[in-house]
N, C-alpha and C positions, 0 to 999 in steps of 0.2 A: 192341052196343058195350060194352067193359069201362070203365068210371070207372076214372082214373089212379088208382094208389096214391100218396099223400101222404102225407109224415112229419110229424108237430109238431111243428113249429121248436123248436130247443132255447130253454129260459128264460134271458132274460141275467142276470137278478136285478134288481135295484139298480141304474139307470143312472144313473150319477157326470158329470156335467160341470161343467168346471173353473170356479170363481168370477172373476169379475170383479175384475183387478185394480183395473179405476175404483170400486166397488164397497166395497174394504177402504180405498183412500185417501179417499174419501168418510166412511167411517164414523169413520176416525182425526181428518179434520178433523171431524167434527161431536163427539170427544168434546173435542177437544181448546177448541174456539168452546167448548162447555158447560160446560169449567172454567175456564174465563177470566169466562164469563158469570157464572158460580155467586158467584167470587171475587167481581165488581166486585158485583154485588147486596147479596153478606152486607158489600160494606164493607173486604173483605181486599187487595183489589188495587184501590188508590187514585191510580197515577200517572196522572199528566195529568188533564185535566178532561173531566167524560163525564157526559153523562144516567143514565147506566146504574148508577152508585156511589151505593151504600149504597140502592138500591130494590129490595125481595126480588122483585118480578114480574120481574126478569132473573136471580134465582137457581132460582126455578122454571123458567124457560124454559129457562135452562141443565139443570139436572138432566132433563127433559125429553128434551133435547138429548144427554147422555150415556148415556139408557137408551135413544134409537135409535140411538145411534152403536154401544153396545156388542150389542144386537140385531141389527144389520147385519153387523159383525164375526164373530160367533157362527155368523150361518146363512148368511157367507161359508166358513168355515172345517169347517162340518159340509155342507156341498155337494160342497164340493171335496174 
């Protein structure tokens, strides 16, 4: 008995699947929480009365918060 002949499957490349739009609105809310956060920390956004004004450990958390939010966004956008 002869073995089929078989081709090799063409190469697709690069297989692209689309990004998560919950994905990029997540990353926008978390830059957006981490300038607000950043703000009350350094003491800049002082309305209303908050734990969180003028203590730098929520400016850190916010910046934090901005470099995953802009990290998320980034390897949403290089996916898709």
């Amino acid at each position: 008995m002869n073995a089929p002949d078989f081709e090799p499957a063409e190469d697709p490349g690069p297989t692209r699947r689309p990004g998560s739009p919950l994905r990029l609105v997540l990353a926008v809310a978390m830059i957006l929480a981490g300038l607000v956060w950043i703000g009350q920390g350094l003491g800049i956004l002082t309305a209303g009365r908050s734990f969180m004004i003028g203590d730098p450990t929520w400016a850190v958390i916010g910046a934090v918060f901005v470099v995953v939010g802009l990290a998320m966004a980034v390897r949403k956008r290089a996916v898709s």
